[in-house]
C-alpha positions in Angstrom: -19.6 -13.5 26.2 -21.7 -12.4 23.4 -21.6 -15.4 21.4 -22.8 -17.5 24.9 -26.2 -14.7 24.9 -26.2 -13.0 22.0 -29.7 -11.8 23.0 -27.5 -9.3 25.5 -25.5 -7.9 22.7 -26.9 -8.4 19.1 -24.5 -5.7 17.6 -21.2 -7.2 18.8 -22.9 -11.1 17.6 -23.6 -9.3 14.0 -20.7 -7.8 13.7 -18.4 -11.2 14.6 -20.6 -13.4 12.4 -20.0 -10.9 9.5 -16.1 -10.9 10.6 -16.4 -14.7 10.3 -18.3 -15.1 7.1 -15.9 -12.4 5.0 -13.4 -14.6 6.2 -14.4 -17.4 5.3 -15.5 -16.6 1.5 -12.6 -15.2 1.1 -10.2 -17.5 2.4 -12.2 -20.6 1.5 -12.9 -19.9 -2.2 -9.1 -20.0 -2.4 -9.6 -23.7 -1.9 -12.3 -24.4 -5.0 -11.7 -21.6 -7.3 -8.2 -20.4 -9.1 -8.7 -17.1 -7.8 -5.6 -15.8 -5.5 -6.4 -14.6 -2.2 -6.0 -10.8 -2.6 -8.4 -11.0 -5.3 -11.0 -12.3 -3.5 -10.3 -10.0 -0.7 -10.0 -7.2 -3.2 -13.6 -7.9 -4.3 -15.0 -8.0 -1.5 -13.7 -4.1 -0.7 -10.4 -5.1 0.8 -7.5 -2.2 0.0 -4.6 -4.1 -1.6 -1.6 -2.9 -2.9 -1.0 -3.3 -7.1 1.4 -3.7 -10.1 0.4 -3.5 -13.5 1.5 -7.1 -14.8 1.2 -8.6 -18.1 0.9 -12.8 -18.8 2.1 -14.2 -21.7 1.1 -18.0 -21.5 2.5 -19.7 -17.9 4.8 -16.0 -17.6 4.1 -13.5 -16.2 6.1 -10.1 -16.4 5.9 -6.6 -14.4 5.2 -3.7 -16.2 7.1 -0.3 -14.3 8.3 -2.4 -11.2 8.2 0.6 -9.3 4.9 1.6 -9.9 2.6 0.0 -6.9 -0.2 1.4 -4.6 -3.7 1.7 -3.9 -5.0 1.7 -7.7 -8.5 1.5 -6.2 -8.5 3.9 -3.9 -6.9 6.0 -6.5 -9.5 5.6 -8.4 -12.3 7.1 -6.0 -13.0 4.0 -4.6 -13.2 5.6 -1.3 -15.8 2.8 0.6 -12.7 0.4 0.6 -11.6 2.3 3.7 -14.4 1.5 6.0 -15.0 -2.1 4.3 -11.3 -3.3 4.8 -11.9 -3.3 8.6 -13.9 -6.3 7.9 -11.0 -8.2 6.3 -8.2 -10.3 8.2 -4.4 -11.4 7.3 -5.0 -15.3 8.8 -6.9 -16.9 11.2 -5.0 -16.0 14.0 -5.5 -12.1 13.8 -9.2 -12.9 13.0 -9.3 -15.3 16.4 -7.7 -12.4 18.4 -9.8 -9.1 17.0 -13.2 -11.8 18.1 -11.9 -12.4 21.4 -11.1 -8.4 22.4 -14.4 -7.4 20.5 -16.6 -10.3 22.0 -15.7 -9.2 25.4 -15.5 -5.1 25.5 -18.0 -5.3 23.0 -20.7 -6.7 24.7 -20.0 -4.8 28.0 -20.1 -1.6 26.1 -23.4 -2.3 24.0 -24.8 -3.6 27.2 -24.5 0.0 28.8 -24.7 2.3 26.1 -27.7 0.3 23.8 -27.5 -1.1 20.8 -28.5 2.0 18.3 -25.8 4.3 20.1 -22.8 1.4 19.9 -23.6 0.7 16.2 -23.1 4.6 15.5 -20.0 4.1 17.5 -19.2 1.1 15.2 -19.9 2.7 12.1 -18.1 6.0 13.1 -14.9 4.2 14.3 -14.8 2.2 10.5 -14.6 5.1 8.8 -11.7 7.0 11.2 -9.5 4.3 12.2 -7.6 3.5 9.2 -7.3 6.9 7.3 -3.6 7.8 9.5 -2.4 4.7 8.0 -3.6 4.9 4.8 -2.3 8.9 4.4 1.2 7.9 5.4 1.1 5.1 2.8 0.5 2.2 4.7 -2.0 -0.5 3.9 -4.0 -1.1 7.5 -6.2 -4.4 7.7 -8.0 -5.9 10.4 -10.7 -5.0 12.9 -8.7 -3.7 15.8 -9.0 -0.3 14.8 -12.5 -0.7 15.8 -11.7 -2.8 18.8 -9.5 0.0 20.4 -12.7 2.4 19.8 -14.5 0.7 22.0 -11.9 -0.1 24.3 -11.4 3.8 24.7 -14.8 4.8 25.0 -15.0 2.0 28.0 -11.9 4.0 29.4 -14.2 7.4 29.3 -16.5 5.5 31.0 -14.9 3.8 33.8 -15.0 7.0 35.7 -18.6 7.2 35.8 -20.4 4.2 35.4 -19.3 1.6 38.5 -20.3 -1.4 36.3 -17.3 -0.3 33.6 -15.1 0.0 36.3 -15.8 -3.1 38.5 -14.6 -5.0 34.5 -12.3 -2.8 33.3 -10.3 -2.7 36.7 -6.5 -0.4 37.0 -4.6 -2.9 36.4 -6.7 -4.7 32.9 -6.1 -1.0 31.9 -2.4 -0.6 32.4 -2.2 -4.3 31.0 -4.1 -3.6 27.4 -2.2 -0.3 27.2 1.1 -2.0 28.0 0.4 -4.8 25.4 -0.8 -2.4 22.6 3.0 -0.5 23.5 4.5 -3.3 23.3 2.8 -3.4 19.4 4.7 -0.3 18.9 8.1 -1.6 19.8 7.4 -4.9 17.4 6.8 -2.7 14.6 9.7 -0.4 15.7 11.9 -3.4 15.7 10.2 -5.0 12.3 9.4 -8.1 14.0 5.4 -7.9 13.0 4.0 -5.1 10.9 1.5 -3.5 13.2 -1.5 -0.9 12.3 -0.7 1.2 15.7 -1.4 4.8 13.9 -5.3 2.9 13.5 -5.0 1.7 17.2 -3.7 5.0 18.3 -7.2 6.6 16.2 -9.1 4.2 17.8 -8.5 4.8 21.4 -8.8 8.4 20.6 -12.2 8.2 18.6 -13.9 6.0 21.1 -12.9 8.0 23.9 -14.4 11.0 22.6 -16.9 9.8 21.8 -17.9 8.7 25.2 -17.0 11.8 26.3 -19.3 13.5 24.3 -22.0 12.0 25.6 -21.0 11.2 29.5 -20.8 14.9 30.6 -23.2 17.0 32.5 -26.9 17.0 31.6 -27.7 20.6 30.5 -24.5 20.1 27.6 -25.1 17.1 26.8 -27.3 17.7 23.8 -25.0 20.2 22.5 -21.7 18.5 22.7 -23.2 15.3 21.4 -24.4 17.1 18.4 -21.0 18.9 18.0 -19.1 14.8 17.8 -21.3 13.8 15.3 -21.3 17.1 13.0 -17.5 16.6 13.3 -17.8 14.0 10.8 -18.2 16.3 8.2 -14.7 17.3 7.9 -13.8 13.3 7.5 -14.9 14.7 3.9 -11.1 16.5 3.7 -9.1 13.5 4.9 -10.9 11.1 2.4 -10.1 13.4 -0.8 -6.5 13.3 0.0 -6.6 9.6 0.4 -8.0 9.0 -3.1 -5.8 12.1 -4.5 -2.5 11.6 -2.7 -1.4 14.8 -4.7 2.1 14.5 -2.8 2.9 11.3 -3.7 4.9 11.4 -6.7 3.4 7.5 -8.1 0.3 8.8 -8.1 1.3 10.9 -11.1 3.0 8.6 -12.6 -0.2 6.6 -12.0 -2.5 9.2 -13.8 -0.3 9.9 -16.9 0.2 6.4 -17.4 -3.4 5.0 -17.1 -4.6 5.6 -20.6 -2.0 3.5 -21.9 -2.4 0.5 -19.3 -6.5 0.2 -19.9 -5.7 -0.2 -23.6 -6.1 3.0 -25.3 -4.0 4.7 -28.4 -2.0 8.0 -27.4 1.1 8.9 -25.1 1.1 9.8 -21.8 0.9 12.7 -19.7 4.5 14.0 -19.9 3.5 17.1 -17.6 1.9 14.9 -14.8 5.5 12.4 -15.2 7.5 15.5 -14.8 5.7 16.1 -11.6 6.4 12.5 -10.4 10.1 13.0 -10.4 9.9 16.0 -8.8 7.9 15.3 -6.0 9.7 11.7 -6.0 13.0 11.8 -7.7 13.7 8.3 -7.1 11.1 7.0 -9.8 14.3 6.1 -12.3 11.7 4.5 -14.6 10.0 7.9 -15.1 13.0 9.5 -15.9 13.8 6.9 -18.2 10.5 7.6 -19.8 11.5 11.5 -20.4 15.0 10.4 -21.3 13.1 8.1 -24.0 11.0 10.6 -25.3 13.8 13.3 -25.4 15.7 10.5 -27.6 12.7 10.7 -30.2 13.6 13.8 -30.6 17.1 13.7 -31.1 17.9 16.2 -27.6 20.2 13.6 -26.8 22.4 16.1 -24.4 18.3 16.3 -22.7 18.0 12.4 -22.3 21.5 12.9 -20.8 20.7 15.1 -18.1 17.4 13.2 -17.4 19.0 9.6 -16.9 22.1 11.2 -15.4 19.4 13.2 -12.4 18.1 10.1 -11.8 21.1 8.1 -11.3 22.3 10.5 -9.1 19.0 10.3 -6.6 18.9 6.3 -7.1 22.7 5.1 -7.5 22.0 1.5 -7.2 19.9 1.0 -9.9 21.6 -1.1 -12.5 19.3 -0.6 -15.0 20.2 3.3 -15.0 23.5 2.0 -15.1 23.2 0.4 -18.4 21.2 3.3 -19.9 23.3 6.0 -18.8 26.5 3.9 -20.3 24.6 3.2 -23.4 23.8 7.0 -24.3 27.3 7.6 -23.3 28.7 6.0 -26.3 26.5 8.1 -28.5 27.3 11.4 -26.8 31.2 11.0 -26.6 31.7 11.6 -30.4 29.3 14.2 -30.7 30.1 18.0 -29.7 27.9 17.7 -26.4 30.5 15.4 -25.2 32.1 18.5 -22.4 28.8 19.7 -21.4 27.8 16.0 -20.3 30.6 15.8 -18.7 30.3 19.2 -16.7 26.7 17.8 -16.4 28.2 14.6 -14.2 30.3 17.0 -12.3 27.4 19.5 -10.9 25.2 16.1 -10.1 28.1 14.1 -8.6 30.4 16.6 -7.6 33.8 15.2 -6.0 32.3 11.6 -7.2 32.5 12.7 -10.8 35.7 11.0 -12.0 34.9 7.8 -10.6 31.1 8.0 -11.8 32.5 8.6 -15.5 35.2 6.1 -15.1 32.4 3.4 -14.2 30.3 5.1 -17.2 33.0 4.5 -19.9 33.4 1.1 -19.1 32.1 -1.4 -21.7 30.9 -4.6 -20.4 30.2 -7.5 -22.6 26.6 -9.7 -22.2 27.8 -13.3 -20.7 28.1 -16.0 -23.6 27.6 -19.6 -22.3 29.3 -22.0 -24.6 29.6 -25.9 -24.0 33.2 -27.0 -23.6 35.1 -28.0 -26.4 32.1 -26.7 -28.8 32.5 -24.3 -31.4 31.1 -21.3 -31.3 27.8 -21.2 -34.1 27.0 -18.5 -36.1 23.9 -15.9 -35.0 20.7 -17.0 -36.3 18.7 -14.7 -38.5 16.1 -13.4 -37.0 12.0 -13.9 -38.8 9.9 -11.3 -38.1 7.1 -12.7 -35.9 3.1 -12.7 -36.7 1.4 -9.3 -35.1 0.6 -10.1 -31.5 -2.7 -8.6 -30.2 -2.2 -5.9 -27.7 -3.5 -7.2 -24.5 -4.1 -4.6 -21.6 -1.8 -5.0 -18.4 -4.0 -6.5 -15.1 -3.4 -5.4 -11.9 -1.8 -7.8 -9.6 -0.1 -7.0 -5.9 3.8 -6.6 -6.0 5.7 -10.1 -5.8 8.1 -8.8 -3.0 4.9 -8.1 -0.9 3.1 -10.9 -0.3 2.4 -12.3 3.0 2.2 -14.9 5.1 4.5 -16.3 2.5 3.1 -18.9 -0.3 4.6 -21.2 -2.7 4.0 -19.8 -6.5 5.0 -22.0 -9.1 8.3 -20.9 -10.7 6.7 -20.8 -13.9 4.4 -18.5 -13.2 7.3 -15.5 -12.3 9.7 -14.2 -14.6 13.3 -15.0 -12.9 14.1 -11.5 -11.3 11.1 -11.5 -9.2 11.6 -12.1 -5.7 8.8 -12.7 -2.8 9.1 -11.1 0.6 6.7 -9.4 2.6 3.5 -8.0 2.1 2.9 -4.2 3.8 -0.2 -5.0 4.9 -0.1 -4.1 8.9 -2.2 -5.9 11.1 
């Protein structure tokens, strides 16, 4: 409707060409530049999840695999929340956030104005996303914004006879149903959905035409009361940039020094915190367990692999570690007291946890049939490689839709899966 006379609504017509022309830089530069997709989007203020990752010619190799999140909101980058409405997954979710907009859009603006339905605009940006984004979900799309002005028409379907003769009973019960059924496709992991930004959406928009759709002599009052509400959106966006509960952004903070290049050791009071807030970060504890080595507490690095193995049992890595220290420990007089240590961690579990533990398994040798097996090469100490800071990259098991990367490019354990963008 708008795009037919964009004369009637110029807001909603801005707001779709800038929708369209984000996508297409972003998506289209993927075509003539070597740039990947979530960096473009990234530049251009979309909230993408990140690994530290380090390239060494066509390889490329993951530095802390389980170390991923919003680096740049972490950061302080806090405008990303409002600016990755304007960003979509493919051209589908772009064609179907255009269609709802284009029509609700321009009946709203056509009623309300287009000064008071660009406030509403703006305001919905910078709510509809933060639910998402404080459970640790990474919302994108515009349909955050879409359901604000879809609730605010449902406020005003009860007064104005124009919103109701459009937004009839039964389109009502019909969007509401479809945005359910959203709920139970995400319930069901068939499509990640964004229905916590939906859900903020409806509610947003539909106080905010209540604010300004009651009697005449409150009007004023109430209306000013909405909008000085958005003062305590001030609270909501610290915690998003300082997740102080979530135990990687610790981890995140101790290790940052290191990964932007700079001499020293981390912050071993900010990786305790990680593991206790999240004590299934086993590469933190073997980063205590490390240090602890370096200074001979070996009966400490013990106790630190042994606490993580315990809270992250499939982790083969740990595994190795834990056997590895295990052969160090047995012959020394700490031997009992790790082994009363396995027993308070494991509990009726112990024995078969140490039996796995003393088990010593050989690395694989690959020999050619019927060839000799050739002596060990010495080995040359290498040329001094320059230090070259890590990059940020999104995680390979989260990328979506799914793309072809050249095999090359990965190191061989890497897998691709899904990205946990919701839509």
């Amino acid at each position: 409707m708008s795009l037919l006379h964009p004369w009637r609504a110029p807001v909603t017509t801005l707001s779709q060409v800038v929708l369209v022309g984000v996508f297409a830089v972003t998506f289209g530069m993927t075509d003539t530049t070597e740039r990947p997709l979530w960096e473009l989007r990234r530049q251009w203020g979309s909230i993408e999840a990140l690994q530290w990752v380090t390239h060494d010619g066509d390889h490329s190799k993951v530095i802390d695999a389980n170390l991923e999140g919003p680096f740049d909101l972490w950061d302080g980058e806090w405008w990303r929340i409002p600016a990755t409405n304007l960003h979509h997954v493919n051209f589908l979710h772009l064609i179907l956030n255009l269609s709802f907009v284009s029509y609700y859009g321009t009946l709203l603006e056509s009623r309300w104005g287009w000064f008071k339905y660009l406030l509403l605009l703006l305001g919905s940006m910078l709510v509809v996303t933060l639910p998402e984004y404080l459970a640790g979900r990474y919302a994108i799309g515009y349909s955050g914004v879409g359901c604000a002005i879809f609730g605010a028409l449902w406020a005003l379907r009860r007064r104005d006879p124009v919103v109701s003769l459009f937004l009839t009973t039964e389109v009502l019960i019909y969007t509401l149903a479809a945005l359910g059924a959203m709920v139970f496709l995400t319930l069901v992991e068939i499509m990640p959905i964004a229905n916590g930004a939906h859900a903020a959406g409806l509610a947003y928009g539909y106080l905010a035409a209540s604010a300004g759709a009651v009697g005449h002599s409150w009007r004023g009052l109430q209306r000013l009361a909405f909008w000085a509400a958005h003062l305590l959106l001030i609270y909501p966006y610290w915690l998003v940039t300082h997740p102080t509960w979530n135990g990687r952004y610790d981890w995140y903070l101790a290790d940052l020094p290191g990964k932007n290049g700079h001499r020293g050791e981390p912050d071993w009071t900010r990786l305790e915190r990680a593991v206790a807030k999240d004590p299934t970060l086993t590469e933190v504890w073997r980063k205590l367990a490390d240090r602890a080595i370096e200074r001979h507490e070996l009966l400490e690095a013990w106790k630190l692999l042994v606490r993580g193995l315990a809270f992250a049992p499939s982790d083969a890595e740990q595994w190795k570690r834990c056997r590895a220290l295990w052969r160090r420990l047995c012959i020394t007089p700490d031997a009992t007291a790790a082994r009363q240590y396995v027993d308070e961690q494991f509990g009726s579990e112990a024995a078969s946890v140490m039996h796995e533990l003393r088990r010593i398994i050989a690395p694989p040798v690959l020999i050619a049939p019927g060839r000799p097996v050739e002596p060990t090469p010495q080995f040359v100490e290498a040329a001094p490689i320059a230090v070259v800071p890590p990059q940020w990259e999104p995680p390979y098991e989260r990328v979506w839709p799914p793309r072809r990367i050249p095999e090359q490019t990965l190191p061989a354990p890497l897998n691709i899966a899904t990205e946990g963008e919701l839509l």
